[in-house]
C-alpha positions in Angstrom: -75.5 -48.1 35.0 -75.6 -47.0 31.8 -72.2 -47.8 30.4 -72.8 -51.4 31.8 -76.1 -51.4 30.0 -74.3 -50.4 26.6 -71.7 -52.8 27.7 -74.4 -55.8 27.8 -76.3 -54.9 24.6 -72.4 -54.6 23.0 -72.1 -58.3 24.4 -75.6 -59.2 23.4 -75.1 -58.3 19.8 -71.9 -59.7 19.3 -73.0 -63.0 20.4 -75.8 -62.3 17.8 -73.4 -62.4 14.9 -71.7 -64.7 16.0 -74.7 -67.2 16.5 -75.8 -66.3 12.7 -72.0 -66.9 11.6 -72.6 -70.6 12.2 -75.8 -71.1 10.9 -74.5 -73.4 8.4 -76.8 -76.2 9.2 -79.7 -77.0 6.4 -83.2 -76.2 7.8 -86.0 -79.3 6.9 -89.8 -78.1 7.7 -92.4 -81.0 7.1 -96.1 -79.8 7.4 -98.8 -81.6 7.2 -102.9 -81.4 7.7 -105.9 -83.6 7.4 -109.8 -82.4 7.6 -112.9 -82.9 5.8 -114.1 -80.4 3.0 -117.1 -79.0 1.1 -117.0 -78.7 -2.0 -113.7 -81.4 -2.3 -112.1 -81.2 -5.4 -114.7 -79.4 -7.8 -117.2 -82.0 -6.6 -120.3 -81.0 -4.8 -119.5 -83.6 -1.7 -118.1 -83.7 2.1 -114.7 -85.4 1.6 -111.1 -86.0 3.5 -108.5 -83.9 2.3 -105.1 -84.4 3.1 -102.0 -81.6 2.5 -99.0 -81.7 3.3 -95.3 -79.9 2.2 -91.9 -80.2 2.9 -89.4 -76.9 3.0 -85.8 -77.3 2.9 -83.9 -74.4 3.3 -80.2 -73.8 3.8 -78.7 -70.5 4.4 -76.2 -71.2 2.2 -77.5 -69.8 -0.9 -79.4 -67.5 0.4 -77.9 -64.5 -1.9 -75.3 -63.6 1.2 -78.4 -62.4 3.6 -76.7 -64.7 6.6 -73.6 -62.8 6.1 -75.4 -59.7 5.8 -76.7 -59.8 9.0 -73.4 -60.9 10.2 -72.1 -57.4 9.2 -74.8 -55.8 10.5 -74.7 -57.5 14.1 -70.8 -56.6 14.2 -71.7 -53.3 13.0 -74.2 -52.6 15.7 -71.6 -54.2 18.2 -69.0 -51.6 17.0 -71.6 -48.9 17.5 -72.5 -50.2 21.1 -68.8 -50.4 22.1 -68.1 -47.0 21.2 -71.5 -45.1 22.4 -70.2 -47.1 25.8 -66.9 -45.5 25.8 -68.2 -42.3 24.9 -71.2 -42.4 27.7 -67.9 -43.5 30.2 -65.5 -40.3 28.7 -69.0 -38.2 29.2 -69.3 -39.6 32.6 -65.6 -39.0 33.7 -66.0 -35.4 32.7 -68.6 -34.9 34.6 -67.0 -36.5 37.8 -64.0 -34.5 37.2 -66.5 -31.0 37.3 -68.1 -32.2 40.1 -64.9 -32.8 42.2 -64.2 -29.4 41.1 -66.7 -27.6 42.2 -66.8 -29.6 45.5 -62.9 -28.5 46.4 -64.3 -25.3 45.2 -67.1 -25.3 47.7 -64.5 -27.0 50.3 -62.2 -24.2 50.3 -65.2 -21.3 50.2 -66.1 -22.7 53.5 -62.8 -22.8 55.0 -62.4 -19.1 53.9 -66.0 -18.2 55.0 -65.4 -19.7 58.5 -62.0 -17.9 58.9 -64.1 -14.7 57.7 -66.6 -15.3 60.3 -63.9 -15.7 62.8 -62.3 -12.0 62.3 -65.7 -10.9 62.5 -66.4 -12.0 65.3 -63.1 -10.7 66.6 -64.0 -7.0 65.0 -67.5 -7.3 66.2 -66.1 -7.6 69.8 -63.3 -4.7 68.8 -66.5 -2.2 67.8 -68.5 -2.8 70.8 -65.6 -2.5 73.1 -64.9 0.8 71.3 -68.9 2.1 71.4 -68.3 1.1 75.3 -64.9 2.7 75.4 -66.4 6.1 74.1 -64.0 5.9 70.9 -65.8 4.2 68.5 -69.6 4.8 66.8 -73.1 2.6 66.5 -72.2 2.6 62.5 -68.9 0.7 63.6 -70.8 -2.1 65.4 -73.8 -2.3 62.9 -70.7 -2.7 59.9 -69.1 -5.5 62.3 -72.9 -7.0 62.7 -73.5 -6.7 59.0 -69.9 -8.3 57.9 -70.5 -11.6 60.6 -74.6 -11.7 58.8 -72.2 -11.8 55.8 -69.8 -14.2 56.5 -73.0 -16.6 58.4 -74.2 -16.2 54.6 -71.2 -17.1 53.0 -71.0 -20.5 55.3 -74.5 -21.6 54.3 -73.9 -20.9 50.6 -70.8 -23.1 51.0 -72.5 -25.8 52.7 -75.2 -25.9 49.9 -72.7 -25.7 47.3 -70.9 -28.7 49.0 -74.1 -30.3 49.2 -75.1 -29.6 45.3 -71.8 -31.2 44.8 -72.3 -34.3 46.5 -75.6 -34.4 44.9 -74.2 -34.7 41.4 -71.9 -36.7 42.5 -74.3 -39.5 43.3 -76.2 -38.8 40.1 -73.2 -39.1 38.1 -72.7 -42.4 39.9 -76.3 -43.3 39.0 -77.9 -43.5 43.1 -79.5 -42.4 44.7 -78.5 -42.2 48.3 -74.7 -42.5 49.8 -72.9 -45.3 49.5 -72.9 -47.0 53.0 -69.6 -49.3 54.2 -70.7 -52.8 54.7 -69.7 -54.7 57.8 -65.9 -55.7 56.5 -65.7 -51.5 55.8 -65.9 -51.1 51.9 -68.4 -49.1 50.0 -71.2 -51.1 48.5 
């Protein structure tokens, strides 16, 4: 949203100078009024006054305001054009971060489930030992506190993922997923 927002006022000034390139045209302004006055022409009486006044004007010799303000509505268009592709570059980067740090979160999870799966696996060893009469309580509380570990590691992961996603859509400028329409693209 805000690139297409630069984007429009970029368009919006543009056609601005452009609209006071042309104004070539000579302007004619006729005014006129009618009442009754007190005191009317340094007498001490009621009487009908009429004014009136005629302006031309013509932008033409104007002492080169109209292309002044040509150069400053270009100007401002230039400006516009490039804060948009800044904002865009800026908003790239930040997609580009974000995708990062969800593979980043993507893979921790992967890894953090494979952890929990060999401790599982040495949880089972340890108690089978402590049964066996070859292994120690110490063994099986390590095994319990590695698999509390690797339980942690797969939340942190999933938040991370989530904090990702998150961005993601702020980045994008929503504020909720984007949901597939009926014919299966993304709206």
């Amino acid at each position: 949203p805000p690139v297409r927002q630069l984007r429009a006022a970029q368009r919006a000034a543009a056609h601005t100078a452009r609209s006071q390139a042309r104004t070539y045209v000579p302007t004619l302004s006729l005014a006129a009024t009618a009442g009754l006055r007190y005191p009317r022409a340094l007498a001490l009486e009621f009487g009908p006054v009429l004014e009136g006044a005629a302006v031309l004007s013509w932008e033409a010799f104007d002492s080169g305001l109209r292309r002044a303000r040509v150069r400053e509505g270009e100007a401002q268009a230039l400006r516009l054009g490039a804060q948009a592709e800044a904002t865009a570059r800026e908003l790239e980067r930040e997609l580009i971060e974000v995708e990062a740090r969800a593979a980043s979160a993507s893979a921790d999870l992967v890894s953090a489930r494979e952890t929990l799966r060999q401790n599982e696996v040495y949880l089972r060893v340890a108690r089978a030992a402590v049964e066996a009469g070859t292994g120690t309580e110490l063994d099986v509380h390590q095994a319990q506190l590695a698999l509390d570990r690797a339980r942690i590691a797969i939340q942190r992961a999933l938040l991370d993922a989530a904090l990702a996603e998150a961005q993601r859509l702020l980045v994008w400028g929503r504020t909720r997923p984007p949901v597939a329409d009926e014919a299966g693209g993304k709206r």
